[in-house]
BADREN-462103 format. One line per field, with one value per atom (N, C-alpha, C): residue number from 1; residue in three letters; atom name; x, y, z. Coordinates in steps of 0.2 Angstrom, whole numbers, plus 5000, padded with zeros to 4 digits. Example, Ala and Ser with C-alpha at 12.3 -4.5 7.8 and 13.67 -1.06 7.14 Angstrom:
k = [1 1 1 2 2 2]
r = [ALA ALA ALA SER SER SER]
a = [N CA C N CA C]
px = [5066 5062 5066 5064 5068 5064]
py = [4972 4978 4984 4989 4995 5000]
pz = [5039 5039 5039 5035 5036 5039]
This chain:
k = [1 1 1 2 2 2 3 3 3 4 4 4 5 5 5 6 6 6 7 7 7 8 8 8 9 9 9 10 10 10 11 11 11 12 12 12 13 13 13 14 14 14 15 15 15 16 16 16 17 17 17 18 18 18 19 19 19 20 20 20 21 21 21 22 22 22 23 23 23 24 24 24 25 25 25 26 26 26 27 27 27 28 28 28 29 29 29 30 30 30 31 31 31 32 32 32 33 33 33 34 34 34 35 35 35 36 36 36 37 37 37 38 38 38 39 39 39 40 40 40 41 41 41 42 42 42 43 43 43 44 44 44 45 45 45 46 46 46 47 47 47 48 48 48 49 49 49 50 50 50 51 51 51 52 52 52 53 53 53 54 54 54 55 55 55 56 56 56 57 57 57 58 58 58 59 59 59 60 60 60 61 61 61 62 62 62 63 63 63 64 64 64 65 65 65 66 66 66 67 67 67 68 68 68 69 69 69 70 70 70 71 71 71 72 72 72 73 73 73 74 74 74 75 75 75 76 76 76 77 77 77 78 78 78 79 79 79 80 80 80 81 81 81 82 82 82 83 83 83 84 84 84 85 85 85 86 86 86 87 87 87 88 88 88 89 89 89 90 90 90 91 91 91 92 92 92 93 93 93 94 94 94 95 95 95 96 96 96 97 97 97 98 98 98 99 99 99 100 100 100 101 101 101 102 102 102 103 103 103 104 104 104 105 105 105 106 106 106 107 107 107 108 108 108 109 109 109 110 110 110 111 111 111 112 112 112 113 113 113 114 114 114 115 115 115 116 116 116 117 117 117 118 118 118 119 119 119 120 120 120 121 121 121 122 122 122 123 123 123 124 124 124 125 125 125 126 126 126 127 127 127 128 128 128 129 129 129 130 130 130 131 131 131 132 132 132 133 133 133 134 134 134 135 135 135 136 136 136 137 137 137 138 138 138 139 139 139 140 140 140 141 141 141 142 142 142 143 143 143 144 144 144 145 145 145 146 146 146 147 147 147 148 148 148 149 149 149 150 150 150 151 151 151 152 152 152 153 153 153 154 154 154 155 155 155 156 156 156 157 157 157 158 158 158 159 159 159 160 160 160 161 161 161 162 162 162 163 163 163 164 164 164 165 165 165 166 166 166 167 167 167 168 168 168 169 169 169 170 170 170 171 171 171 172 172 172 173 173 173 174 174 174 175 175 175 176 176 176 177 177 177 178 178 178 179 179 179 180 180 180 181 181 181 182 182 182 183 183 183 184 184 184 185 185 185 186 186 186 187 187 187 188 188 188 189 189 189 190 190 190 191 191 191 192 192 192 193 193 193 194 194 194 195 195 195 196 196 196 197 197 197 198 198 198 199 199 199 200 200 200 201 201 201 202 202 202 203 203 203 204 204 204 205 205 205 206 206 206 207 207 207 208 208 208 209 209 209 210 210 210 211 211 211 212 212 212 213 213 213 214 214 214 215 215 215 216 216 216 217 217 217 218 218 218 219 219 219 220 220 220 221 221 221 222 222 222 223 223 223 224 224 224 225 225 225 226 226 226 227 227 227 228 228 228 229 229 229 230 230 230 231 231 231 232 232 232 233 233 233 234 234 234]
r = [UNK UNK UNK UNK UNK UNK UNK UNK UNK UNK UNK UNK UNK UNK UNK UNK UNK UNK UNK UNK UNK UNK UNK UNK UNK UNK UNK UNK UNK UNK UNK UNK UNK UNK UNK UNK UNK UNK UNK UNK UNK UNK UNK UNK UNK UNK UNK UNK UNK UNK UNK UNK UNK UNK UNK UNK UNK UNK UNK UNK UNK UNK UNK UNK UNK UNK UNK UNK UNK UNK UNK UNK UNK UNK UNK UNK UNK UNK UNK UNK UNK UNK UNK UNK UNK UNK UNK UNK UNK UNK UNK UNK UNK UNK UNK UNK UNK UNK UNK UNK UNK UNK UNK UNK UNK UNK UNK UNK UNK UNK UNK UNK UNK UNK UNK UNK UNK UNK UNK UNK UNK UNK UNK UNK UNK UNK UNK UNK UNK UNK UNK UNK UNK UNK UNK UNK UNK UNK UNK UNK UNK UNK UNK UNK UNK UNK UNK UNK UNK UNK UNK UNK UNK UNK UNK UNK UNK UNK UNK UNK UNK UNK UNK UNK UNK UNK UNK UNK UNK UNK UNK UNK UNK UNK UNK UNK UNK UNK UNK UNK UNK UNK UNK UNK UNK UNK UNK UNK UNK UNK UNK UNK UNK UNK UNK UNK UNK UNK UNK UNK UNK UNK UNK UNK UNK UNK UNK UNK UNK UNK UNK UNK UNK UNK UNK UNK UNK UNK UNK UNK UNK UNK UNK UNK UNK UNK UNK UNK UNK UNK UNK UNK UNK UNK UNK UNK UNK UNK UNK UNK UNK UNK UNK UNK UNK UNK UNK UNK UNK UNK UNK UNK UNK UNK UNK UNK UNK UNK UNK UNK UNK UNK UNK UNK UNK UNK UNK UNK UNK UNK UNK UNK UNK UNK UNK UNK UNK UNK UNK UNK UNK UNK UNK UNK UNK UNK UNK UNK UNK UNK UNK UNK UNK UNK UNK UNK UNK UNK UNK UNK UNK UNK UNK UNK UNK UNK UNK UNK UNK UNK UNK UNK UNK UNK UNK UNK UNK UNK UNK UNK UNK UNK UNK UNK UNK UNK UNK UNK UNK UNK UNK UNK UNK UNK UNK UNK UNK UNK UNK UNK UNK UNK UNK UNK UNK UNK UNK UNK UNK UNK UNK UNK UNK UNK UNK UNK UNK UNK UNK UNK UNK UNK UNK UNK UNK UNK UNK UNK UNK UNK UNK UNK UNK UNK UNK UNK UNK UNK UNK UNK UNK UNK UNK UNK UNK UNK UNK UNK UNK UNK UNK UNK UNK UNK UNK UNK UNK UNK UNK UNK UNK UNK UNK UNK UNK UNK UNK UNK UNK UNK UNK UNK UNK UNK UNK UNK UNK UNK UNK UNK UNK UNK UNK UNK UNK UNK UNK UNK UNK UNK UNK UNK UNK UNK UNK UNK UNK UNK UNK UNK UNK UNK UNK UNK UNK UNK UNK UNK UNK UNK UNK UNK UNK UNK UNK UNK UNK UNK UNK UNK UNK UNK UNK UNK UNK UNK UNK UNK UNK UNK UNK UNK UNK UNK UNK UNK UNK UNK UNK UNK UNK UNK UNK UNK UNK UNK UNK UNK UNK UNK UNK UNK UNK UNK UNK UNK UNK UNK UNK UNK UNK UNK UNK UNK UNK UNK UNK UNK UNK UNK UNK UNK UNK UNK UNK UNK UNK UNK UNK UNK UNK UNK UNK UNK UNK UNK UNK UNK UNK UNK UNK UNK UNK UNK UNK UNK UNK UNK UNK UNK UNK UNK UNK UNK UNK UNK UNK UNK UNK UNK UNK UNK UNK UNK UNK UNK UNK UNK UNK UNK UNK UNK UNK UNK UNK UNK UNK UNK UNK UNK UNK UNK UNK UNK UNK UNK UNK UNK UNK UNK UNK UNK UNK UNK UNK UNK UNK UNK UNK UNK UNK UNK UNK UNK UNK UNK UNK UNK UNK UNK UNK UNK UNK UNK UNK UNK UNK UNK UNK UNK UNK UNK UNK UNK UNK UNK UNK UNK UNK UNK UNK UNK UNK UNK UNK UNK UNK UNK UNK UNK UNK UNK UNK UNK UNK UNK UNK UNK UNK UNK UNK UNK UNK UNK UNK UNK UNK UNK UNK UNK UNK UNK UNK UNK UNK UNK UNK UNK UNK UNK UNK UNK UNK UNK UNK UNK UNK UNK UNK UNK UNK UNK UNK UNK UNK UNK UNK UNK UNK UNK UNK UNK UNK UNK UNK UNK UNK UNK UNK UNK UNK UNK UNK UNK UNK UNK UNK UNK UNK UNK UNK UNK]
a = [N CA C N CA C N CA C N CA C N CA C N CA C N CA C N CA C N CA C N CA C N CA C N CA C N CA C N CA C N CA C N CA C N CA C N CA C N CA C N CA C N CA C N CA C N CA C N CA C N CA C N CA C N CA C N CA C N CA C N CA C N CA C N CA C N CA C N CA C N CA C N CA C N CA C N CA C N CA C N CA C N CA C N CA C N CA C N CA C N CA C N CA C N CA C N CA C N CA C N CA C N CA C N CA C N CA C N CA C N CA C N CA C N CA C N CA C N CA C N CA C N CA C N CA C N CA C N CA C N CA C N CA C N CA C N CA C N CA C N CA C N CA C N CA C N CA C N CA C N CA C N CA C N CA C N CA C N CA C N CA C N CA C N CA C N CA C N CA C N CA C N CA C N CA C N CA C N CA C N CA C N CA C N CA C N CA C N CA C N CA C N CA C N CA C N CA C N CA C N CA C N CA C N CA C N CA C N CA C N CA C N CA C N CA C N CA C N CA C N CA C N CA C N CA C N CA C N CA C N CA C N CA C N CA C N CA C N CA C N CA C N CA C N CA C N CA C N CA C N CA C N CA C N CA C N CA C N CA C N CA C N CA C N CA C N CA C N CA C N CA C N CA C N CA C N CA C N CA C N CA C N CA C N CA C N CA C N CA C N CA C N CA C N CA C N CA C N CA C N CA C N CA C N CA C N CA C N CA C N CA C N CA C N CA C N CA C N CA C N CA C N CA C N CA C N CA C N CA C N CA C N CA C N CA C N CA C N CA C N CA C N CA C N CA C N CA C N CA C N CA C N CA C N CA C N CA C N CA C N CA C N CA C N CA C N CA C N CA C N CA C N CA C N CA C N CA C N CA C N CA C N CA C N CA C N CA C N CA C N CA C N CA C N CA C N CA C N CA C N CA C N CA C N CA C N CA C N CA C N CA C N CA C N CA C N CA C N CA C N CA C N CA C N CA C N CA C N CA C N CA C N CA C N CA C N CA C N CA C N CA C N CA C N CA C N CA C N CA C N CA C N CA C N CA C N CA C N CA C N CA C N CA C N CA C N CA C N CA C]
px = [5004 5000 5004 5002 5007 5006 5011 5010 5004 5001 4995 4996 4994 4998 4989 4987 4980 4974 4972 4964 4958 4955 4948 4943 4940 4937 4929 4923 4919 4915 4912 4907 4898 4893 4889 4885 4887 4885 4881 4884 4879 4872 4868 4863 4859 4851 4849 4852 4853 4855 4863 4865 4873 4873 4869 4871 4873 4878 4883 4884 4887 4890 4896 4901 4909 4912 4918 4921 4927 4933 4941 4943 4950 4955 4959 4964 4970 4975 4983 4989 4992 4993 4998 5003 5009 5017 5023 5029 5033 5029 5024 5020 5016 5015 5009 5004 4998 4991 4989 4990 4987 4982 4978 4970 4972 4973 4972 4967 4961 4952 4950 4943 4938 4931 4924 4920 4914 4912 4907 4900 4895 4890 4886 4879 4877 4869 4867 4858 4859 4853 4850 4850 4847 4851 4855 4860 4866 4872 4871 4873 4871 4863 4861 4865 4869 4874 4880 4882 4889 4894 4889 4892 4896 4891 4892 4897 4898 4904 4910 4910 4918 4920 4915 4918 4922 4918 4921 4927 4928 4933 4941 4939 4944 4946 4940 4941 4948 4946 4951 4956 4957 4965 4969 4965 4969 4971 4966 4966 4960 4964 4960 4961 4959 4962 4965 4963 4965 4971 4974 4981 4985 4983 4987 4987 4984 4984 4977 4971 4967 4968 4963 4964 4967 4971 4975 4970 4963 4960 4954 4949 4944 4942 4941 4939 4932 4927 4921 4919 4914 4913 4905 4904 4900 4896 4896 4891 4893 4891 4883 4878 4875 4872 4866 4865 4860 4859 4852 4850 4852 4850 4849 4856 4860 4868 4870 4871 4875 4875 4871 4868 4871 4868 4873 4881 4882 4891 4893 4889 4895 4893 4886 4884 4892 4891 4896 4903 4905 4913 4913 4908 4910 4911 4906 4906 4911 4915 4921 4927 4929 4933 4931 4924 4925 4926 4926 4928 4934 4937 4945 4949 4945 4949 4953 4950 4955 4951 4955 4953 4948 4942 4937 4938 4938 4936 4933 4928 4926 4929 4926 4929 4922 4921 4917 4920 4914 4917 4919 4919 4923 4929 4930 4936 4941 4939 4942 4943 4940 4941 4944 4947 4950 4955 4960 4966 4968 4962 4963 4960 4954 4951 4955 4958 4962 4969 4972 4976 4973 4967 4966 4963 4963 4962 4969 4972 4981 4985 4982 4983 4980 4972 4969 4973 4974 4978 4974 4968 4965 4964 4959 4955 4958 4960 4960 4952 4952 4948 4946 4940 4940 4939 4937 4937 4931 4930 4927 4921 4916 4909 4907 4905 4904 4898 4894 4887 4884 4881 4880 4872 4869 4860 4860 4854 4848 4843 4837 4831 4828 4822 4820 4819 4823 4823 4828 4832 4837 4844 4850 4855 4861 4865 4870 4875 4877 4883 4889 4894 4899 4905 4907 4915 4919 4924 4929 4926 4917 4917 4913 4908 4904 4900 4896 4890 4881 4880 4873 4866 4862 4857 4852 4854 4850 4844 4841 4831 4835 4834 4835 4830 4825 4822 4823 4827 4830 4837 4839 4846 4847 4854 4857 4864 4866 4871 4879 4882 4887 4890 4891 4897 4904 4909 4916 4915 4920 4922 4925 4919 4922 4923 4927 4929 4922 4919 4911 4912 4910 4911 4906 4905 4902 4895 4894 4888 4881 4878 4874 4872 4878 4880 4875 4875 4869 4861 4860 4854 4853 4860 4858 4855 4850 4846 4850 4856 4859 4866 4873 4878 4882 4887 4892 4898 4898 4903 4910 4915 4920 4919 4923 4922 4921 4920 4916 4922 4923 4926 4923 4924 4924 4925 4928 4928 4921 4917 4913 4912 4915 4913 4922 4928 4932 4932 4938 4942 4942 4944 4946 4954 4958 4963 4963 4960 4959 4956 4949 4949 4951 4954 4962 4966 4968 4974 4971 4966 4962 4960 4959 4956 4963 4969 4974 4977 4976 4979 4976 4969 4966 4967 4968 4970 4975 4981 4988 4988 4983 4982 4982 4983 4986 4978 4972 4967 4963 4956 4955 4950 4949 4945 4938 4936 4928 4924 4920 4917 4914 4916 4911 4905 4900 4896 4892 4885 4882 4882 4883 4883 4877 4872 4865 4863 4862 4860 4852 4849 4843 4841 4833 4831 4826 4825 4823 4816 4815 4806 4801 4801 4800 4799 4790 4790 4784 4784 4782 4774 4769 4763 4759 4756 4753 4749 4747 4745 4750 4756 4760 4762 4768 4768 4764 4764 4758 4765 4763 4764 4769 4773 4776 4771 4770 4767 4766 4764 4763 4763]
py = [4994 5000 5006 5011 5017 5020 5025 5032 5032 5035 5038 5041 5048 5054 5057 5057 5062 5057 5057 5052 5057 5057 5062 5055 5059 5053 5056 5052 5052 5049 5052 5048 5052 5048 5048 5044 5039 5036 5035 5038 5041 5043 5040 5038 5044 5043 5046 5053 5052 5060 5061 5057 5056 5059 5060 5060 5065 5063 5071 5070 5074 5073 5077 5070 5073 5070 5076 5077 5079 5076 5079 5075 5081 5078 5077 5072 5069 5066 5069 5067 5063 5058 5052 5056 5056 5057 5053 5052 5049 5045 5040 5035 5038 5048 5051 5052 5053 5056 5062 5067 5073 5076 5079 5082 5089 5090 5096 5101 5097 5101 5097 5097 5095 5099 5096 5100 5096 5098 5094 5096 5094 5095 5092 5092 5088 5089 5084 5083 5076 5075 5071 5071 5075 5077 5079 5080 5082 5078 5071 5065 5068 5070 5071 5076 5081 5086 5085 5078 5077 5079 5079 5081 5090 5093 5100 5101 5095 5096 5094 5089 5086 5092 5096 5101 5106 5109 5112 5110 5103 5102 5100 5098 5101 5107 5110 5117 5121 5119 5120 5119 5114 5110 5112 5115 5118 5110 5104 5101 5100 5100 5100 5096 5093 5090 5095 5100 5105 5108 5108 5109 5104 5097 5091 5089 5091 5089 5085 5084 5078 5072 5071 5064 5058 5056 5050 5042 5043 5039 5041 5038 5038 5036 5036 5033 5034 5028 5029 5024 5028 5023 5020 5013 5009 5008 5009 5007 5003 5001 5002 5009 5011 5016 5016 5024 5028 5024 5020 5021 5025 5034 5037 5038 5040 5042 5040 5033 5029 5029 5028 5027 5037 5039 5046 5047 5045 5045 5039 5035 5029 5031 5034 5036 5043 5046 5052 5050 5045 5043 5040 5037 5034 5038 5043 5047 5054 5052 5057 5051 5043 5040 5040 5040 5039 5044 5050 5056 5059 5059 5057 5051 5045 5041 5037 5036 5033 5028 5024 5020 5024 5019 5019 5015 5014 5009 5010 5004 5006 5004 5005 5006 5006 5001 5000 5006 5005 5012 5005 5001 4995 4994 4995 4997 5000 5006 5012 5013 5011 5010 5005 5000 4994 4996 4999 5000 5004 5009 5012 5007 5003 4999 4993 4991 4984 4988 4993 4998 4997 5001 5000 4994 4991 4982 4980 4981 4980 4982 4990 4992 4993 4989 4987 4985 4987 4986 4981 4981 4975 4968 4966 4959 4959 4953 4956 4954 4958 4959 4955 4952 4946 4949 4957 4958 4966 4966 4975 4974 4979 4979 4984 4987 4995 4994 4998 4999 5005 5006 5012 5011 5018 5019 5016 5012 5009 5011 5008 5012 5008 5014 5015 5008 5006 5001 4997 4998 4994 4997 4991 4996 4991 4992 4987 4988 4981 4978 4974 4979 4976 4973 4969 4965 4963 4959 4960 4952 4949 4944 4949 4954 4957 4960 4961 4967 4963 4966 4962 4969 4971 4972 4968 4971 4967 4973 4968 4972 4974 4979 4981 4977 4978 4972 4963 4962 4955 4956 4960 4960 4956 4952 4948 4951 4952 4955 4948 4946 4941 4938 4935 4931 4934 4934 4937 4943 4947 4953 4959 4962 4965 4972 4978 4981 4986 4989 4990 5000 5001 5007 5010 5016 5019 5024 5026 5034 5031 5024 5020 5015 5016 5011 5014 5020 5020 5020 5014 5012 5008 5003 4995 4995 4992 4989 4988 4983 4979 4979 4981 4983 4975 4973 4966 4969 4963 4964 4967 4972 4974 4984 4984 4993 4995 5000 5007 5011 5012 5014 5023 5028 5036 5034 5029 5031 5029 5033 5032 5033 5037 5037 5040 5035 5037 5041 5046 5051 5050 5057 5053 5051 5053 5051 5043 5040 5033 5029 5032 5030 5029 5037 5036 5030 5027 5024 5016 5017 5009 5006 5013 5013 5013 5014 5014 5007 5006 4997 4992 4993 4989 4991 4994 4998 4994 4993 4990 4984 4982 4974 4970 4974 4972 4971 4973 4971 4967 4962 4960 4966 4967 4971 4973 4977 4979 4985 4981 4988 4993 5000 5006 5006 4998 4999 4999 5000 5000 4993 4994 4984 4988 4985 4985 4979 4980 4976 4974 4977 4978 4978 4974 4974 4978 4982 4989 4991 4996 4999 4998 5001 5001 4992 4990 4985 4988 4981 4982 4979 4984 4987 4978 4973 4971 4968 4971 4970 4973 4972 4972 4980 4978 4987 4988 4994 4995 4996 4993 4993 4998 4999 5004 5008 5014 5020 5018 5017 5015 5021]
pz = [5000 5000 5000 4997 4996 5000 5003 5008 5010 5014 5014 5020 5019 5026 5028 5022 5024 5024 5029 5031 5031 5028 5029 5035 5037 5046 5046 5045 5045 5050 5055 5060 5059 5059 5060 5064 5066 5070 5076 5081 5088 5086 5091 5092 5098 5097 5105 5107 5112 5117 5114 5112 5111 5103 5098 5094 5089 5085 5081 5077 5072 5066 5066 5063 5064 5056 5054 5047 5049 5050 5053 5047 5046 5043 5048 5046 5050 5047 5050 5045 5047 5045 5049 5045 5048 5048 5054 5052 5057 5060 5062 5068 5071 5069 5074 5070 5073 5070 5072 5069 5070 5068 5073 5071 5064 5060 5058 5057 5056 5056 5059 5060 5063 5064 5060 5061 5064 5068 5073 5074 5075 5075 5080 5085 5089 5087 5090 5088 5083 5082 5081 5074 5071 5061 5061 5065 5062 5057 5058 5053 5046 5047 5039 5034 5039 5037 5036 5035 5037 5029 5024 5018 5018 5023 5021 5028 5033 5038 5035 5030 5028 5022 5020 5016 5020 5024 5030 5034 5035 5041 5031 5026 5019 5020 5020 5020 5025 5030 5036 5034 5032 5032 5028 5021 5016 5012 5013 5009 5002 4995 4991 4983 4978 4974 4969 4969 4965 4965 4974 4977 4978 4976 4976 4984 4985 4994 4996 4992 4993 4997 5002 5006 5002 5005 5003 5003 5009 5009 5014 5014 5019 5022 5027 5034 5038 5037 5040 5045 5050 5055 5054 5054 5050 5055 5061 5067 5072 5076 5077 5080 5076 5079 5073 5075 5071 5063 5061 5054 5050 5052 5048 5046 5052 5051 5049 5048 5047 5038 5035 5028 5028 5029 5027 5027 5031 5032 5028 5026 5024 5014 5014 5007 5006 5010 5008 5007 5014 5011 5006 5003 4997 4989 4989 4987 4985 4993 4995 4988 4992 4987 4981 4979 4971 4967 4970 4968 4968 4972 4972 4968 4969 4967 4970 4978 4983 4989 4992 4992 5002 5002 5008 5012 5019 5022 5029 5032 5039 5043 5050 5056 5060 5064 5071 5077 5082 5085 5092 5091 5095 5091 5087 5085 5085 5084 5085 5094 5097 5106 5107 5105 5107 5109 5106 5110 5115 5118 5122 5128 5128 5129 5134 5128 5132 5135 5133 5139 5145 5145 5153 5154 5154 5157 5158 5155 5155 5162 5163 5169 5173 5174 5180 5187 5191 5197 5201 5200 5205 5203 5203 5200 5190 5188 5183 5176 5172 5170 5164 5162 5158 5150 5148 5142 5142 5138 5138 5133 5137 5135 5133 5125 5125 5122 5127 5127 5124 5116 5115 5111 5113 5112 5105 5107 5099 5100 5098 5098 5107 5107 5112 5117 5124 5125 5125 5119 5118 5119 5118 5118 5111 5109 5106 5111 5109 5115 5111 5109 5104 5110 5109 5111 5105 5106 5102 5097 5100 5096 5090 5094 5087 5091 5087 5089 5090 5098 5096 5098 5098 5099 5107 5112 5119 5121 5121 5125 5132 5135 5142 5145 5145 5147 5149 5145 5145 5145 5149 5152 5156 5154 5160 5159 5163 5166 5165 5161 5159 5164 5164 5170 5169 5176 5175 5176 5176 5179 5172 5170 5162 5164 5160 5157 5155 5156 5156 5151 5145 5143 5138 5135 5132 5134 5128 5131 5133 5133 5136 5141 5144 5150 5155 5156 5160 5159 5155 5153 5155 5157 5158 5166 5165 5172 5178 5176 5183 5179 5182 5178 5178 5174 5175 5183 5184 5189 5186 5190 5186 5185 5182 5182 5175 5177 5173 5168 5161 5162 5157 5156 5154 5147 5144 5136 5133 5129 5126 5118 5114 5108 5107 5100 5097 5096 5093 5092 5086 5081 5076 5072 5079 5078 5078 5083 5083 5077 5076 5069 5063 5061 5057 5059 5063 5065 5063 5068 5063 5056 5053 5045 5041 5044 5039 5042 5048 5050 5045 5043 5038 5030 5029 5023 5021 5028 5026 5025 5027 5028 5035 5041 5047 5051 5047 5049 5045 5046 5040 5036 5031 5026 5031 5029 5031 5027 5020 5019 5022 5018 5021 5020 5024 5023 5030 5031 5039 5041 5049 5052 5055 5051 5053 5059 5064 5070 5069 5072 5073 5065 5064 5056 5056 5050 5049 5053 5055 5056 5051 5046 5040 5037 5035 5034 5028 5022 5017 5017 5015 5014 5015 5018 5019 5011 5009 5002 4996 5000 4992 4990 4988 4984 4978 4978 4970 4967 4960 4954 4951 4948 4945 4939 4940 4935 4928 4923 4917 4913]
C-alpha cells in the first residue's frame, strides 16, 4: 500500500442523546496522528449534514484536489448506531473516494476504542479483568453491545448481566438495568485520531478488510405494505 499521510474521518453514528455529526481531517506522519480540522455538529440530524461538515473540516485543512493535497483515503465509522447516520456517512465517504479516486474503508466504533480499551484492562491494578463491553444507544429500550466477538442488539428488558468481571464502557451504559461485575470505564465514543489509525491498520492489511458499509444490528422499522407494493406507473 502506498503512503497515505491524509485520512479524511467520518462519523455519523451516535445515536439518542449522544448523537453528532463529525468530518476531521487527520495526517499520519513519522508513527503520529494529527488532528488538523475538525467539524462537529450535535443533535439528532446532524449526521444528515455530514456532507456539508467534511467540506468544512477540507476546507480548514487547506486540503484539496486542486492543490494536490486531497485525502489519501477515507475513513468511515459503520456502526453500530444511528439508521439514519450511518447510511449518510458511509453514502458520503463513498462518494468522498470515488471522487477522488481513493481508496474507503470502515471502522466500528469498538474498533476504533479497542486500543485504548484493552490499555486499561492491562493496567487494572485489582481483579484482573475478563474483556470489555461498550454499550452504545439503539432504539428505544434497547442498547447494542459490541465486544471483540461482534456486535449484538440486547432488549434492556431481558438484560442479563454476563458472568466474570468485564471492562464495562460507552455513552449508554447508564441504561443498563443491573451493571456486569468489574468497572466502569469514561471512554465512550472514538476520536478521530483513533479511527484514522484503525482505517489505515486495515488499509495495510494488518486488519481484516471491512466495507464502508452500515453493520446493521437491529432489522429495519419500515415494513412492506401488507398488500403488496403497487405497481410501477405505466
Amino acid at each position: 500500500m502506498t503512503d497515505m499521510r491524509r485520512i479524511l474521518v467520518l462519523d455519523g453514528s451516535a445515536a439518542g442523546e449522544s448523537a453528532y455529526g463529525l468530518a476531521a481531517c487527520v495526517e499520519h506522519k513519522a508513527g503520529r496522528y494529527t488532528l488538523l480540522s475538525c467539524s462537529k455538529v450535535a443533535g439528532k440530524q446532524a449526521a444528515e449534514g455530514i456532507a456539508g461538515l467534511a467540506h468544512h473540516a477540507l476546507d480548514d485543512a487547506g486540503w484539496s484536489k486542486e492543490a494536490e493535497t486531497a485525502p489519501h483515503c477515507v475513513a468511515v465509522v459503520v456502526g453500530p448506531g444511528s439508521f439514519t447516520g450511518l447510511r449518510a456517512s458511509c453514502a458520503v465517504a463513498a462518494g468522498y473516494a470515488l471522487g477522488l479516486g481513493v481508496p474507503v474503508t470502515g471502522v466500528t466504533r469498538g474498533e476504533a476504542l479497542r486500543p485504548a480499551l484493552e490499555q486499561t484492562i492491562r493496567e487494572h491494578s485489582e481483579q484482573p479483568l475478563q474483556g470489555w463491553l461498550l454499550v452504545t444507544a439503539a432504539r428505544k429500550g434497547r442498547v447494542f453491545i459490541e465486544t471483540t466477538e461482534g456486535v449484538q442488539a440486547v432488549s434492556l428488558a431481558d438484560w442479563i448481566p454476563p458472568s466474570g468481571v468485564w471492562l464495562v464502557a460507552g455513552d449508554a451504559v447508564s441504561l443498563l438495568p443491573a451493571m456486569p461485575e468489574g468497572e466502569v470505564s469514561t471512554l465512550a465514543m472514538p476520536d478521530a485520531e483513533q479511527i484514522a489509525q484503525v482505517a489505515l491498520a486495515r488499509l495495510n492489511g494488518y486488519l481484516p478488510p471491512r466495507d464502508a458499509l452500515p453493520v446493521y444490528v437491529d432489522p429495519p422499522e419500515a415494513k412492506r405494505p401488507a398488500g403488496g407494493l403497487r405497481s410501477a406507473p405505466v
